[in-house]
VMD Tcl script that draws the C-alpha trace (Angstrom):
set ca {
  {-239.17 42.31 0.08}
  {-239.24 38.79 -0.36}
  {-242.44 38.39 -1.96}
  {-241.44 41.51 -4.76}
  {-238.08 38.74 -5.15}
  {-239.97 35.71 -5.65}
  {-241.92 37.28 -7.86}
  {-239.40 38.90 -9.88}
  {-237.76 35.39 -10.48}
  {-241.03 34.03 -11.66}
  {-241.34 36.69 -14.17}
  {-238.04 35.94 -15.11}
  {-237.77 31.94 -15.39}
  {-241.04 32.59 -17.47}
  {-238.46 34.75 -20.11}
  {-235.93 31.93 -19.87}
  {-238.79 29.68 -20.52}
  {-240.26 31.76 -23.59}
  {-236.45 32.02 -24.80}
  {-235.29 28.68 -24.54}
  {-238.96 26.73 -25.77}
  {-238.74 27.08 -28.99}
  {-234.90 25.79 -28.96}
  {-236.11 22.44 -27.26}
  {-238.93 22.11 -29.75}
  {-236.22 21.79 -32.28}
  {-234.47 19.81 -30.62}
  {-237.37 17.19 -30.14}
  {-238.73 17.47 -33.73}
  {-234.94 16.28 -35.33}
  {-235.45 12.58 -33.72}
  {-238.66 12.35 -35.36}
  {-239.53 9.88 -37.55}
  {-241.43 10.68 -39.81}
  {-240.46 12.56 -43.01}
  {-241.95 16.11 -42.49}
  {-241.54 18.69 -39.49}
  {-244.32 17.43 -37.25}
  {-244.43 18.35 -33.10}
  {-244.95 16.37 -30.91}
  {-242.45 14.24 -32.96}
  {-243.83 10.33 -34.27}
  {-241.33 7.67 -33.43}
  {-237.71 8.31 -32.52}
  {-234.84 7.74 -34.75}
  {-231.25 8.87 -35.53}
  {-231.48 8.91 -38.98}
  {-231.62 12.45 -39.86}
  {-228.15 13.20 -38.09}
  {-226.97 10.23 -39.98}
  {-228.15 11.66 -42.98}
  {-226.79 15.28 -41.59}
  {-223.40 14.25 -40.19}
  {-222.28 11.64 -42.88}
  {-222.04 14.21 -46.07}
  {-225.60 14.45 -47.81}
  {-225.98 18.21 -49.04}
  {-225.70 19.76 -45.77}
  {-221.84 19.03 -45.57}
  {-220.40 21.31 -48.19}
  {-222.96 24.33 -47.04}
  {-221.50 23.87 -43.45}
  {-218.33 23.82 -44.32}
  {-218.70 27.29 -46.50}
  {-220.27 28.74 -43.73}
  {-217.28 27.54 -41.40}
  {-214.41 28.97 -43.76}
  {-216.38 31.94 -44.34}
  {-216.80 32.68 -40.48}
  {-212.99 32.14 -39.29}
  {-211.66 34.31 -42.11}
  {-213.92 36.81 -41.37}
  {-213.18 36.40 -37.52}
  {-209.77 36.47 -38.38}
  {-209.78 39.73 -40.02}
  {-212.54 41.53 -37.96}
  {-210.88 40.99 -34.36}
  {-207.37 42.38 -34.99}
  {-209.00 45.05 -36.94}
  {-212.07 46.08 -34.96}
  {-209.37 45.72 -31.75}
  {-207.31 48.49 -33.39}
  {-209.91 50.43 -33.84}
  {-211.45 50.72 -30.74}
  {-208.04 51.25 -29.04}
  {-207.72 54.51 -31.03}
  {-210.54 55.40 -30.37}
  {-209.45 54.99 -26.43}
  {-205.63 56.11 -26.76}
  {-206.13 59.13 -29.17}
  {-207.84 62.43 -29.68}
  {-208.56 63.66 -32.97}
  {-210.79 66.37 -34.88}
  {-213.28 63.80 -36.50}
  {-212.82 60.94 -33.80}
  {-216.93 61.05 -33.20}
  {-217.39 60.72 -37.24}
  {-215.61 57.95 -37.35}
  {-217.00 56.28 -34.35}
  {-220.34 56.84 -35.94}
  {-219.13 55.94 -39.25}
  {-217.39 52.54 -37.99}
  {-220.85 51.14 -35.99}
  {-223.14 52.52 -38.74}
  {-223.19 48.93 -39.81}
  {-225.13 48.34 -36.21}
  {-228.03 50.64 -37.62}
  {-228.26 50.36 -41.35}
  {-230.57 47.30 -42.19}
  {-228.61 44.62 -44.03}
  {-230.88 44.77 -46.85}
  {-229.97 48.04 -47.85}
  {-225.70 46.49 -47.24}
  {-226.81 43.89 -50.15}
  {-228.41 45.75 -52.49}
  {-225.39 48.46 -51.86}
  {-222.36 45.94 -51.89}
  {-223.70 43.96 -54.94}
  {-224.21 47.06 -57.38}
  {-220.13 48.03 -55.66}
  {-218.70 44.60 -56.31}
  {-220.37 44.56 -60.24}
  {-218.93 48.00 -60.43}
  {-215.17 46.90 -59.43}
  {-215.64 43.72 -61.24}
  {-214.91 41.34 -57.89}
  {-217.12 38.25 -59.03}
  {-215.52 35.46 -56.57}
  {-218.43 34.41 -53.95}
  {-215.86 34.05 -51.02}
  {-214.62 37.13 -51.49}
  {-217.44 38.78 -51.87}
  {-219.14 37.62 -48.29}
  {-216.09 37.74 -46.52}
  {-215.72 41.27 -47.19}
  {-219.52 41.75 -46.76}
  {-219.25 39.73 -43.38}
  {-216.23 41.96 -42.28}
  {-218.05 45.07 -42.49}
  {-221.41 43.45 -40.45}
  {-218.70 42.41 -37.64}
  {-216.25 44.74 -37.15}
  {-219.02 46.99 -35.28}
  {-219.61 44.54 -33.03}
  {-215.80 43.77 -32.02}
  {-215.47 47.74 -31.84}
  {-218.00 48.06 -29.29}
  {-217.45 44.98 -27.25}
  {-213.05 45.84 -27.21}
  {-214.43 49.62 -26.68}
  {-216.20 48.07 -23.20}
  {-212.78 46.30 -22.19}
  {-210.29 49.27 -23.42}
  {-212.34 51.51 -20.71}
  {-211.98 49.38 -17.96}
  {-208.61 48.86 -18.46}
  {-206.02 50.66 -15.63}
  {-204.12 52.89 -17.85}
  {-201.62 52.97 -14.92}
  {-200.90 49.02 -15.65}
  {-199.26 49.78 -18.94}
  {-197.76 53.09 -17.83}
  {-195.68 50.93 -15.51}
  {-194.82 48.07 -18.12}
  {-193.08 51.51 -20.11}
  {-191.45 52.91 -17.07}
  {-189.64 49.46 -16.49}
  {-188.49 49.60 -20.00}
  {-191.04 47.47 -22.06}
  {-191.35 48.73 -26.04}
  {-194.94 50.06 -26.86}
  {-195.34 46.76 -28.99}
  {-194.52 44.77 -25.48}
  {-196.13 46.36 -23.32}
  {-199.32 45.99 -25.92}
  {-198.68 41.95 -26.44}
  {-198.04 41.04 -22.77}
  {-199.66 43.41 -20.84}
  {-203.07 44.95 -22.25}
  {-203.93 42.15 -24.37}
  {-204.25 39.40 -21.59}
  {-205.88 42.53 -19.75}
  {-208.44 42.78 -22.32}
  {-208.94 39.03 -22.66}
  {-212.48 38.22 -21.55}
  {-213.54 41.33 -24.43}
  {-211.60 39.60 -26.99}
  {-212.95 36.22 -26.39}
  {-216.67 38.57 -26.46}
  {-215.46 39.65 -29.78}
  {-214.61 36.86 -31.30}
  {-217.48 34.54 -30.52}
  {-219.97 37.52 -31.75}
  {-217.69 37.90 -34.57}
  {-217.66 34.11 -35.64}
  {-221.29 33.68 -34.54}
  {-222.71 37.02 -36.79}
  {-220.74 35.85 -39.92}
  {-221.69 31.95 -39.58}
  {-225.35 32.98 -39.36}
  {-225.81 35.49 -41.99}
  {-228.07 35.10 -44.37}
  {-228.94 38.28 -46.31}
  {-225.74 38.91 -47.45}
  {-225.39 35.21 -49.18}
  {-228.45 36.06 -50.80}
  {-227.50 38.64 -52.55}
  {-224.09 38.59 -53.04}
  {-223.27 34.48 -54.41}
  {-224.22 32.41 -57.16}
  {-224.12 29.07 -57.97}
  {-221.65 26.65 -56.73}
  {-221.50 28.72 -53.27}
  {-224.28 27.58 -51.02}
  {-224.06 28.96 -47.26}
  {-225.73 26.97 -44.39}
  {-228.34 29.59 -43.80}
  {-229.01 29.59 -47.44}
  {-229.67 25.81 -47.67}
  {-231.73 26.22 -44.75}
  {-233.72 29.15 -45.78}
  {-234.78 27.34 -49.19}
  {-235.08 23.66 -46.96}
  {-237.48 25.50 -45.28}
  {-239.84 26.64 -48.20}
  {-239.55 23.31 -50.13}
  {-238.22 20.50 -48.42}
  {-239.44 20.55 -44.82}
  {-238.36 17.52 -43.09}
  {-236.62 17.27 -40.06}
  {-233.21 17.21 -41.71}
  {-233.82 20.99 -40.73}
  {-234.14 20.53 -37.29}
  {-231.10 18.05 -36.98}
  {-228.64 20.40 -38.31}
  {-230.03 23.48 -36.13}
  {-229.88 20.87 -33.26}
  {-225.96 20.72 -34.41}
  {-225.65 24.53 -34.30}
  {-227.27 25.02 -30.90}
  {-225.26 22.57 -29.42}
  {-222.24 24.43 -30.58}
  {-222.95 27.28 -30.06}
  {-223.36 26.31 -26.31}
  {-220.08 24.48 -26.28}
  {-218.57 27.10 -27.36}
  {-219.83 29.31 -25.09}
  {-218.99 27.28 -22.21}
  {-215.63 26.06 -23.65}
  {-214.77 30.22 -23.40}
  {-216.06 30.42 -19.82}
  {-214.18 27.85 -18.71}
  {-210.94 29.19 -20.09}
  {-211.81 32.51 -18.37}
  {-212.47 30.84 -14.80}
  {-209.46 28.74 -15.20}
  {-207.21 32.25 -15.82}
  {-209.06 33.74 -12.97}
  {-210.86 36.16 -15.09}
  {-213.98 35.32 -14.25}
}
mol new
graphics top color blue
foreach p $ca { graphics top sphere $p radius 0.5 }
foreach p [lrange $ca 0 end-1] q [lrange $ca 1 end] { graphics top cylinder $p $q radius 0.2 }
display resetview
């Protein structure tokens, strides 16, 4: 038994490893310095997160791409959250259509989204970039937050809020104080995939702006067929390491509620 667990965990530090390689080789190749992606990196420098972090043309990208995400996370969680709780609280003739219907997006390749939304938004005439992605973004996300809340609404003790109404809390109460901070470490989920999905998507800006609205991933995308230095790898450095902050920043919150 304790040779099949040995080596299960050297199959699986070898996944970790094939995972978290190519991350590291990223981060390596952004101190290089020499002006091209080259690994092993020449030299060491600092310059490229200078060049990064002090404005350049990665600034206004990133900060499209940040404005973008927390409006769409902003919509998308109290919306998908809704959702999935009627999905849990009621019973209705077409309540399986609409569950398919709502995580369709999960399925459908976002290709086929673009080419769909752009011919829709030329049809209704809606021509302003933000707009556009945001709306774009929301319907990408919203499956997401449906299926993670979905996971939290079922393990939920129905018999928690049944006695917040029996000692006279409203429905709106009882829903604020008591199965919201129930549902917490879900809606954390939520938003992080939400924020994370709409921050990262690139398909969607490719179709649906035009000049003057440049999303991170776009900038990237096109760095990355004509200007390949490691200006690229410096600003995905930036994104990994927030991405794990963030991540951890949520965990701690959780273990300091006693959630986790």
């Amino acid at each position: 038994m304790k040779k099949r667990f040995s080596f299960l965990s050297v199959i699986n530090i070898l996944i970790y490893l094939f995972i978290v390689a190519p991350l590291v080789v990223v981060v390596i190749t952004s101190f290089s310095e020499s002006s091209y992606l080259v690994f092993p990196p020449k030299g060491f420098t600092f310059h490229w997160y200078n060049d990064v972090l002090t404005g350049g043309r990665y600034a206004e990208p990133f900060w499209n791409s940040i404005w973008i995400a927390v409006t769409t996370t902003a919509i998308a969680l109290p919306l998908g959250t809704l959702i999935a709780l009627a999905f849990k609280k009621y019973q209705f003739r077409s309540k399986e259509f609409m569950r398919s219907l709502f995580l369709s997006p999960l399925i459908v390749p976002t290709l086929l989204f673009g080419i769909g939304l752009l011919i829709f938004y030329s049809n209704l005439g809606i021509s302003a970039y933000f707009v556009r992605l945001v709306l774009a973004h929301i319907i990408l996300t919203v499956p997401y937050v449906v299926r993670t809340m979905s996971a939290g609404f079922a393990r939920l003790d129905r018999s928690v809020e049944e006695a917040s109404l029996i000692l006279g809390a409203t429905p709106w109460e009882t829903f604020r104080l008591v199965t919201i901070p129930l549902v917490r470490p879900a809606l954390m989920a939520s938003a992080f995939f939400a924020f994370i999905m709409s921050f990262d998507e690139l398909v969607m800006a490719l179709f649906l702006t035009g000049p003057g609205m440049v999303t991170l991933p776009m900038l990237i995308y096109s760095d990355i067929q004509f200007n390949m230095t490691p200006a690229i790898a410096a600003v995905s450095s930036i994104i990994i390491l927030g991405t794990l902050l963030i991540g951890l920043l949520g965990m701690g919150m959780l273990k300091r509620n006693k959630i986790l």
